[in-house]
NULUMRO-478774 format. One line per field, with one value per residue (C-alpha): residue number from 1; chain; x, y, z. Coordinates in Angstrom, 3 decimals, decimal comma, always signed. Each point is the difference from the previous one (the first is absolute). Example, Ala and Ser with C-alpha at 12.3 -4.5 7.8 and 13.67 -1.06 7.14 Angstrom:
BEGIN
k: (1 | 2)
c: (A | A)
u: (+12,300 | +1,370)
v: (-4,500 | +3,440)
w: (+7,800 | -0,660)
# end
This chain:
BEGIN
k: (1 | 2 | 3 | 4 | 5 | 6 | 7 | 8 | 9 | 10 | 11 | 12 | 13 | 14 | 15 | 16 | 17 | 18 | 19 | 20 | 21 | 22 | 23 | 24 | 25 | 26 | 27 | 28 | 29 | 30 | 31 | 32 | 33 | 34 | 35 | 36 | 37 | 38 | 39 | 40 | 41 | 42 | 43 | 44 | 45 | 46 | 47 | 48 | 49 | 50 | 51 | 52 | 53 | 54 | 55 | 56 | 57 | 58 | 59 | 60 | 61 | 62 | 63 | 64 | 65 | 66 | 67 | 68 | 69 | 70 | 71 | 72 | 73 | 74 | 75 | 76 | 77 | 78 | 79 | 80 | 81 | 82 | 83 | 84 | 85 | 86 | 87 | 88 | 89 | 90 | 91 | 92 | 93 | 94 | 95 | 96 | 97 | 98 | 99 | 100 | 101 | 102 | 103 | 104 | 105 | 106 | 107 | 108 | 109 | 110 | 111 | 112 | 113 | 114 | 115)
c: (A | A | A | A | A | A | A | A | A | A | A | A | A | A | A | A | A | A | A | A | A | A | A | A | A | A | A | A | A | A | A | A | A | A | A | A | A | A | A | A | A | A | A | A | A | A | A | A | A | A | A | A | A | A | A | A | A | A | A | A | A | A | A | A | A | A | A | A | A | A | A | A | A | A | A | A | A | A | A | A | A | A | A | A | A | A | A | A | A | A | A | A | A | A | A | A | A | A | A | A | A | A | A | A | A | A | A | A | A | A | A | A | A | A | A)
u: (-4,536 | -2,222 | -1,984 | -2,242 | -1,248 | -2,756 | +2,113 | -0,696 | +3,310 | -1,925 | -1,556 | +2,195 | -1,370 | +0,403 | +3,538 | +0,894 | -1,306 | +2,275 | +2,999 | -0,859 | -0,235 | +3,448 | +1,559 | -1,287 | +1,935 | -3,414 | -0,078 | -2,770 | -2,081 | -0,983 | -3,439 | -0,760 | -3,844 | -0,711 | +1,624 | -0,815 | -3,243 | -1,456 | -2,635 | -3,562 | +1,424 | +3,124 | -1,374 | -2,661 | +2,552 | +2,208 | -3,097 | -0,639 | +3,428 | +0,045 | -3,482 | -1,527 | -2,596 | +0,182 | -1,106 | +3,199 | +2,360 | -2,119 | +1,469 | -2,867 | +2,463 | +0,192 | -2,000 | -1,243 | -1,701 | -2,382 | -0,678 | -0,914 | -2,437 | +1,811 | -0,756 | -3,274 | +0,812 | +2,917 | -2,176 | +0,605 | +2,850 | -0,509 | +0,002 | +3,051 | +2,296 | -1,475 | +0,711 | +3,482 | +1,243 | -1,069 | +1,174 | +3,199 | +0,419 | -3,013 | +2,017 | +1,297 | +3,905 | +2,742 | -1,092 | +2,521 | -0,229 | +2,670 | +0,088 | -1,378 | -3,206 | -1,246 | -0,671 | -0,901 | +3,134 | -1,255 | +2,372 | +2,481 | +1,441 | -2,664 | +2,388 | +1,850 | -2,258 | -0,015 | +3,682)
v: (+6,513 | -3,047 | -1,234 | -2,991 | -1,008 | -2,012 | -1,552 | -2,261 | -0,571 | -0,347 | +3,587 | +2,494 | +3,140 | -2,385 | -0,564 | +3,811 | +0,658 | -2,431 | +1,580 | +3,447 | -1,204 | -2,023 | +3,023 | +2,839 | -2,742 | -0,474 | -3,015 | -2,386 | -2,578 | -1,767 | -1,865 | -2,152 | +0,074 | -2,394 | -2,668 | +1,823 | +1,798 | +2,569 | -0,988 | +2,625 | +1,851 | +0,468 | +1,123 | +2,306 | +1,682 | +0,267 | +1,302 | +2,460 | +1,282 | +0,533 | +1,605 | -1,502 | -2,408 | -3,658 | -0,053 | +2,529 | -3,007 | -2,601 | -1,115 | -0,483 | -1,990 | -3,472 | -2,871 | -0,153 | +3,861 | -1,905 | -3,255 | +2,098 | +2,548 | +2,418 | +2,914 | -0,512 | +0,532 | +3,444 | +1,747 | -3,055 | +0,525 | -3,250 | -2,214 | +1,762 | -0,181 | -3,721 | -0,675 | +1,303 | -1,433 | -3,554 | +0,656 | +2,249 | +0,162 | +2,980 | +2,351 | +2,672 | +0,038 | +1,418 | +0,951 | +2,155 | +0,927 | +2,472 | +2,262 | +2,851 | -1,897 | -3,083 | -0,179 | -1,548 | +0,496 | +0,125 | +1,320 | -1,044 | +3,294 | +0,544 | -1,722 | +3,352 | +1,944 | -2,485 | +0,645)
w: (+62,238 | +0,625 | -2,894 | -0,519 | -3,583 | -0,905 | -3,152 | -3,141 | -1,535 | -3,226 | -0,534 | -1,251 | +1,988 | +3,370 | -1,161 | -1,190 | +3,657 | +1,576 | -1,404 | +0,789 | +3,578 | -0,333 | -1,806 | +3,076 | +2,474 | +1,280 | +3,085 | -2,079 | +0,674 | -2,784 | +0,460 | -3,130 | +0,274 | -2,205 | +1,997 | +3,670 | -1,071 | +2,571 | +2,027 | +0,118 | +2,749 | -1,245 | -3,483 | +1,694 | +1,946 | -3,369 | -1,846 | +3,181 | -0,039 | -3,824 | +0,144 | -2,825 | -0,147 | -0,611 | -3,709 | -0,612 | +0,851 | -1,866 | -3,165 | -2,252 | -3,122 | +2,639 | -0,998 | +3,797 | -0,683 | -2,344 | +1,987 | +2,821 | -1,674 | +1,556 | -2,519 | +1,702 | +3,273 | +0,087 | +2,266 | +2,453 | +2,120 | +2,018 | -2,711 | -2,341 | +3,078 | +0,466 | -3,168 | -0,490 | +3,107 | -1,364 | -3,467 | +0,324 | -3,967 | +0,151 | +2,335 | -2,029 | +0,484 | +1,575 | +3,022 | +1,768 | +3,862 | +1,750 | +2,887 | -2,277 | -1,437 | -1,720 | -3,658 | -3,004 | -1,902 | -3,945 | -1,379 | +1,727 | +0,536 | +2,268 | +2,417 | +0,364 | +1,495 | +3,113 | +0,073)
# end
């Protein structure tokens, strides 16, 4: 099975996800999105496939959530996809993507009902 991860190798649900992938055999690509962050189309589609809205990927605890007044503006799905494309640290992590669905994988056992 093809999977593709939007990964930070520092959170521990991102990494619990990873190895439930590696452990079903799954074929993964691992997209470090800090370093390669998604572009608004990309995340729109993500967000679109996940059915949620753009706030429910926001991580509110980053520094940039404050600079940005974004607690002001989670009704604005424009400017939250805006922001996290420019600031990668506010999308909520791992995102996992196989042939049976897209999700936000907290907890990461989440990953196994993509599998």
């Amino acid at each position: 099975m093809k999977a593709t991860i939007w990964h930070n190798n520092r959170c521990s649900n991102s990494r619990g996800a990873l190895a439930l992938l590696q452990q079903a055999g799954a074929d993964i690509e691992v997209i470090d999105y800090l370093a390669t962050p998604p572009d608004p189309t990309t995340l729109r589609q993500l967000l679109d496939e996940m059915g949620i809205p753009a706030r429910d990927l926001l991580r509110s605890k980053e520094p940039a959530y404050v600079e940005l007044g974004l607690a002001d503006r989670l009704d604005d799905e424009v400017a939250l996809v805006e922001a996290m494309a420019m600031h990668p640290a506010l999308i909520n992590r791992p995102i996992v993507r196989t042939p049976k669905g897209t999700a936000l994988c907290r907890p990461p056992e989440t990953v196994r009902t993509l599998l």
